[in-house]
N, C-alpha and C positions, 0 to 999 in steps of 0.2 A: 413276770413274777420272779422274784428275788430267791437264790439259790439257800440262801440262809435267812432269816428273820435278825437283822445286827440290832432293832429297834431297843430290846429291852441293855444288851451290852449297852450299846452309847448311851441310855438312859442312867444306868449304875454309873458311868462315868463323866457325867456332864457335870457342868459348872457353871455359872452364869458370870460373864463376860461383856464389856461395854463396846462398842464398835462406832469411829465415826464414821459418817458415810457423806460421800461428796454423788449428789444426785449430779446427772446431765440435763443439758434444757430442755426444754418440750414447750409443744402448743399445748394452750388449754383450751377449754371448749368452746372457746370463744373464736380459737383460730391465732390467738394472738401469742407471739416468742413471752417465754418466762424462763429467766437464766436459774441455772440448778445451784443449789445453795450447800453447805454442808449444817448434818445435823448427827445427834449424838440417840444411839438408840441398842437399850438393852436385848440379850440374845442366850439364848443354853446353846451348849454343845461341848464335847468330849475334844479336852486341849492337851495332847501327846506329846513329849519331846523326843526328839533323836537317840537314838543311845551312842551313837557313834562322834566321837569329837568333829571331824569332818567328814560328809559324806559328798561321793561326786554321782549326781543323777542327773535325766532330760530337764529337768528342773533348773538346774546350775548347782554351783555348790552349797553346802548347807552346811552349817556347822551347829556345837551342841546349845546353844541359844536359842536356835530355830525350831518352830513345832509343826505340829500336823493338828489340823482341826478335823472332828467329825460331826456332821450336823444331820438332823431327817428333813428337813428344807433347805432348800438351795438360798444363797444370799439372790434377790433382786438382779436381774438381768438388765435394769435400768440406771442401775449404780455405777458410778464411771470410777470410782474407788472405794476399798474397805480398808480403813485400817481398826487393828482388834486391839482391844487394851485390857490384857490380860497379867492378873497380881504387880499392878504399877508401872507393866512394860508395854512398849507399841510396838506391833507387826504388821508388816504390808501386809495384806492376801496376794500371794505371789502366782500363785498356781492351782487349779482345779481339777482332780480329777472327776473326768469326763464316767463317769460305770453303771450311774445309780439302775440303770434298767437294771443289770445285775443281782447289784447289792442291797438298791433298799436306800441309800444314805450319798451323802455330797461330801467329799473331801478335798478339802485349801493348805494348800504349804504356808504357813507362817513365817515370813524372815524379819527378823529381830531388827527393830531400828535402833541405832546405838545413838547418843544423845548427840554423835556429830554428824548424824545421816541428815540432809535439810529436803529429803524427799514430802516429810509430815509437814502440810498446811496448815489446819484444822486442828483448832484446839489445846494448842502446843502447849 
């Protein structure tokens, strides 16, 4: 049980945001390989920025471009990448923290993909 209820806070602060997702392959019930595809798919959740121009954490560096997402569902554990597109911008999901027994909620670092980053596949 969650030491505080965050439910209704990241509720007051969500926003809806697009994400694409590049699935992994898998059998299907047939037994038979089917290669993972990417596909585009709406999502709420509470999108934070830094306040700090640079910040150094476990994470890596982070600068004020970069955000912090808060969700009450975890993204798919089947997903081999996220990227978020939030107010016209794309972010990796960089990082997860791991708490929710704790907390109640799933949190992703967002690092800001600049339009010369050639990490983004999908939907450019």
């Amino acid at each position: 049980m969650p030491y505080f209820n965050f439910e209704r806070l990241i509720a007051k602060y969500s926003c809806e945001f697009t994400t694409i997702i590049t699935s992994k392959g898998d059998y299907d019930d047939k037994g038979e390989w089917v290669n993972g595809g990417s596909f585009e798919m709406p999502m709420t959740g509470a999108i934070i920025g830094f306040k700090e121009s640079k910040v150094f954490r476990n994470e890596g560096t982070l600068t004020a471009k970069d955000k912090h997402l808060f969700m009450l569902k975890p993204f798919d554990s089947s997903w081999k990448s996220v990227v978020v597109i939030y107010k016209g911008e794309k972010f990796n999901v960089e990082a997860e923290t791991d708490n929710a027994d704790f907390t109640g909620f799933y949190s992703y670092v967002l690092k800001y993909v600049s339009a010369f980053d050639k990490r983004v596949k999908a939907s450019d």
